[in-house]
N, C-alpha and C positions, 0 to 999 in steps of 0.2 A: 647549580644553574643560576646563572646572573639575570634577572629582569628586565636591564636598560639593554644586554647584549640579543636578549631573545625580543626586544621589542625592536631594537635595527632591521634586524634578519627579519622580522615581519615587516617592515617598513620599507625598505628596498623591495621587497617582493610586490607589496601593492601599489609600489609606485611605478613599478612596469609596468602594471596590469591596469593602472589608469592613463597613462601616457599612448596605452591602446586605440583607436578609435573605433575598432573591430568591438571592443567591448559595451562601448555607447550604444550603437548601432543593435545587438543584442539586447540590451536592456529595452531599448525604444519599440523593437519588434514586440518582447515580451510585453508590453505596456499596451499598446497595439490589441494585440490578441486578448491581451483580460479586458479592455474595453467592449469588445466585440464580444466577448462574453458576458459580459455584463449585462448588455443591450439581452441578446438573445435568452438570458436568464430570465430576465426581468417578463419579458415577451412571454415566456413559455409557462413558468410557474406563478403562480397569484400568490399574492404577497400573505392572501389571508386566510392561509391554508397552509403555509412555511414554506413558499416558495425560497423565502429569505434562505432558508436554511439549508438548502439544495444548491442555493448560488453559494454560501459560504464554503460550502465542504467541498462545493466543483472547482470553485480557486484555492484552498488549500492542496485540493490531489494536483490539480494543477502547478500548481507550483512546485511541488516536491517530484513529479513528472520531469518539468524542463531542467530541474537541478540534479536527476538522476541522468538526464540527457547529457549534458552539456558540464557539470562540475568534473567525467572522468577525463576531459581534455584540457581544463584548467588547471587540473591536481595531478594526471598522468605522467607529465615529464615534468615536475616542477624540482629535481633532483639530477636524474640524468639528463636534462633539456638544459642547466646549468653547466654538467660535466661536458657536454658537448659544444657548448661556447666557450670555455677557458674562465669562466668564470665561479666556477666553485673553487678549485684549488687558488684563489689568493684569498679566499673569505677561507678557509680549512686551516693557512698558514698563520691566521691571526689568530688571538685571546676567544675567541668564540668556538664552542666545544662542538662535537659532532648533534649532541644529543641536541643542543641550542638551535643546529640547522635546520636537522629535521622537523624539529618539532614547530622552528618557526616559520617553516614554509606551510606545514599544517595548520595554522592557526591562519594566515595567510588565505589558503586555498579555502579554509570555512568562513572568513569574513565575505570573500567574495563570493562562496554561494548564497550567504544572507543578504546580497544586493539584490536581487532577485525577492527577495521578502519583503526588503524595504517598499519597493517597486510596484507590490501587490500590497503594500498596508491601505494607501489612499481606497481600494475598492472594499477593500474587508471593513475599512469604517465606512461606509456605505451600507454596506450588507446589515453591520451592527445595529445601525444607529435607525433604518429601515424597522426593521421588524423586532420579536422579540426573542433575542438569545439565551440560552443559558453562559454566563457566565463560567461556568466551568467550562463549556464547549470550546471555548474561545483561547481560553489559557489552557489548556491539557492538547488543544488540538497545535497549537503554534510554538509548544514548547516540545512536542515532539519533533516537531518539523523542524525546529532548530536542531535538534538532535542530529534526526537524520542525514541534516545536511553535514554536520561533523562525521557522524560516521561515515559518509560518499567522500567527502576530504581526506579524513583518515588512510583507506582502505587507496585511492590515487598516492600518496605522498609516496604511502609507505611501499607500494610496486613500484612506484617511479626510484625508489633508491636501490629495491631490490634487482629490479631487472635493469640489463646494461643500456639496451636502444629504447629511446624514448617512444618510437612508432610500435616495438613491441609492447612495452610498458603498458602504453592508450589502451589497447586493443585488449589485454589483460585486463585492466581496470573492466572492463564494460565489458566484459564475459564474466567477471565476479558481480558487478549490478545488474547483469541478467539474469545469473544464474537466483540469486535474491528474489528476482521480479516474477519474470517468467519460467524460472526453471523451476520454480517453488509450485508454482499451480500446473506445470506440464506431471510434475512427480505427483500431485494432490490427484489431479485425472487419472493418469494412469493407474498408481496404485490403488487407488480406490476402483475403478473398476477392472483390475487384477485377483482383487481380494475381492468374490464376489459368494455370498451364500444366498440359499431357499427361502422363498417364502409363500406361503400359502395363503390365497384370497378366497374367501368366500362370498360370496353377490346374492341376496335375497331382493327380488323385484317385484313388481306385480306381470301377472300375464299377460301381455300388453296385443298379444291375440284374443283375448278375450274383452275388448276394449273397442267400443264398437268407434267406426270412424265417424270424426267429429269431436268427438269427447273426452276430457281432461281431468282424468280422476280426482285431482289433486284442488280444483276448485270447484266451485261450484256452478249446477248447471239447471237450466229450466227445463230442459228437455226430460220428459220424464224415462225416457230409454235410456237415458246415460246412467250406468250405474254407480255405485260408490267404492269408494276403493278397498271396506271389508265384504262386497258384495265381487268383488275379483280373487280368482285363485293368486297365490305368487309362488315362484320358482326358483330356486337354488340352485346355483353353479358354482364350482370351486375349480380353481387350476392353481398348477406352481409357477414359478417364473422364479429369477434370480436378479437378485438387488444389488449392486455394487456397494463396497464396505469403506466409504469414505470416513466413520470415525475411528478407524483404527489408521489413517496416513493421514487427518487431518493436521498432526502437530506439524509436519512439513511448511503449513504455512504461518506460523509461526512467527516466521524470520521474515516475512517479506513487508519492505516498507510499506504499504500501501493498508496491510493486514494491520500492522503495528500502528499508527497513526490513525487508524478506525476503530479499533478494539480500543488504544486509550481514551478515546474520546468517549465520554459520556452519551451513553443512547437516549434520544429522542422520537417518542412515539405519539401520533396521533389517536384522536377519539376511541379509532377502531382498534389499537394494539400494534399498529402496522409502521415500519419505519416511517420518519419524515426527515431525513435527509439522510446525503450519499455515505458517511460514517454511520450510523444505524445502519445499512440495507446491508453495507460488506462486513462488521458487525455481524451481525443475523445471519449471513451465510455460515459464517465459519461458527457459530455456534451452534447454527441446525446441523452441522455436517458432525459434532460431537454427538450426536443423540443415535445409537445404534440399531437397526429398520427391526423392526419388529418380527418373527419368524410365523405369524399368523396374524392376519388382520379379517376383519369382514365390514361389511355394507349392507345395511339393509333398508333398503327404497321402501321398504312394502309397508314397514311402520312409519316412516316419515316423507315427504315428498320431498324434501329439500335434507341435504344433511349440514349442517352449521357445525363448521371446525372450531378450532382452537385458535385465536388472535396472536401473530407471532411473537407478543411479549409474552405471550403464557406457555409456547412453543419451547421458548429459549430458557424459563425457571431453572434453576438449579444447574446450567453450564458455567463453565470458568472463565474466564479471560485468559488469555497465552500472551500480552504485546510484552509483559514485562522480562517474559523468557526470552523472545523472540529479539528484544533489544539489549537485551543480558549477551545473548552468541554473536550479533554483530558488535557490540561492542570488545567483544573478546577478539574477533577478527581480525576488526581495526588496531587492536591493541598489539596483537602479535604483530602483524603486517607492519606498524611503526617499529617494536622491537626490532625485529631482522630487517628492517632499511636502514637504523641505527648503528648495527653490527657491521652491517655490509658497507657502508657510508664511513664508517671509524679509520683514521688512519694514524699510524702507517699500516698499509692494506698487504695480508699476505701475498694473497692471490689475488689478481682481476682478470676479466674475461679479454680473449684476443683483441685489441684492436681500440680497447678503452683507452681514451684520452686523459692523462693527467692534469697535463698542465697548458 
């Protein structure tokens, strides 16, 4: 593989794609919208509380959102969208190898989803320099998302060489970023409550018919009728009911960007133990969804008035992290998916599909 021949091939390509004006037009929009986010961030969360840090993580999802949107029609046909303009076969007939193509329309279609990053840095130094971040937040969270966006590049290039029609191609690409997105947590719902087992509650109360009206066991009262709450019987009920078994399908989500880009990010917890921004909160989901429902639990009101749980840092001790697996299978994806549009791309070609354009 030659360096100066895979930097042409990348070079032609983004000079298409800036000679665009369609593409301006896109970036101004998205500029647009993170403004207006920014405003309404700002408006909604108090700075000094980490509202900061709720804006940073809503323009990173965001972003990596508009790049799963929109990078599978910039990367989709950047292969057979060539073959159907007569323009790949005189670049195939020269010194530049198949693997040089592919791979430099790839590098190509990932620069251009990092335009969109550039685009959103002026607000993320904002967010930064506003409040106060963790430094690893920052780097773990934007080097993922660079990631990302290579692997959504990846996974377009490589169907765009695979499949012959370029409007098939698109529509491929973004049934494999959905299937990632949304078909990861439609599989997380249903098999979790597919997979469902017993569980047994037990409820100790006080007898709140024995509770004359007006009166509130649980504070204190001048009234001298009101009683105290070891001067009330209390009563036990137990029933079954059945729990859905979300940590036996949580690995499902694994794979989904949005999972993988919060699970890498370093968690951030306030006073209470409880997420402070949107990376912690989906974080904490998929770590509560590993902890397995317990097959008997009880409650009992009648010693305490109030019962004071567990602070969702203390919730989540002892669970794993999954982004590095999860970005382990998409990268094997994308890798394959390059491999076999390589293959398929190499010429001279045995077979092609009816109707394929050569030259």
């Amino acid at each position: 593989m030659n360096a100066r021949r895979l930097g042409t091939v990348i070079g032609i390509d983004l000079r298409q794609r800036v000679r665009s004006v369609g593409w301006y037009v896109l970036l101004g929009i998205f500029a647009v919208i993170l403004l207006a986010l920014l405003t309404l961030s700002f408006s909604s969360f108090s700075l000094s509380t980490g509202g900061n840090g709720w804006f940073y993580s809503l323009v990173i999802m965001f972003v990596l959102l508009l790049v799963l949107l929109v990078s599978p029609t910039l990367s989709g046909s950047a292969v057979n969208g060539d073959r159907d303009t007569a323009t790949l076969a005189p670049v195939q007939v020269t010194l530049v190898t198949t693997t040089e193509i592919v791979l430099g329309k790839f590098l190509a279609a990932w620069i251009s989803g990092l335009a969109f990053l550039v685009v959103a840095l002026p607000f993320l130094v904002v967010a930064t320099f506003i409040g106060e971040l963790n430094p690893a937040v920052i780097a773990s969270s934007l080097g993922i998302l660079v990631l990302e966006v290579g692997v959504v590049a990846a996974i377009g290039v490589g169907v765009s060489a695979i499949v012959a029609r370029p409007v098939f191609s698109v529509a491929t690409t973004y049934l494999l970023v959905a299937a990632l997105t949304l078909g990861t947590l439609i599989a997380f719902g249903l098999g979790g409550t597919a997979l469902r087992t017993e569980q047994t509650i037990t409820t100790r109360d006080l007898d709140w018919n024995a509770v004359p009206a007006g009166c509130d066991p649980y504070t204190e009262n001048d009234a001298t009728e009101c009683p105290r709450p070891d001067e009330i019987g209390c009563t036990t009920s137990t029933y079954t009911t059945e729990v859905p078994r979300f940590d036996r399908v949580w690995g499902v989500l694994a794979a989904n960007p949005f999972v993988i880009l919060a699970d890498a990010t370093p968690p951030t917890y306030d006073q209470y133990g409880n997420p402070s921004d949107l990376f912690s909160q989906i974080a904490t989901g998929v770590r509560l969804a590993q902890i397995p429902p317990e097959t008997a639990q009880s409650y009992d009101y009648c010693a305490n008035g109030s019962l004071e749980g567990r602070s969702t840092e203390e919730q989540i001790a002892g669970t794993v992290p999954s982004w590095f697996v999860g970005l382990f299978l998409q990268l094997v994806l994308a890798g394959g998916l390059l491999a076999w549009g390589i293959a398929r791309t190499r010429t001279p070609a045995r077979r092609l599909p009816p109707g394929t354009r050569i030259a």
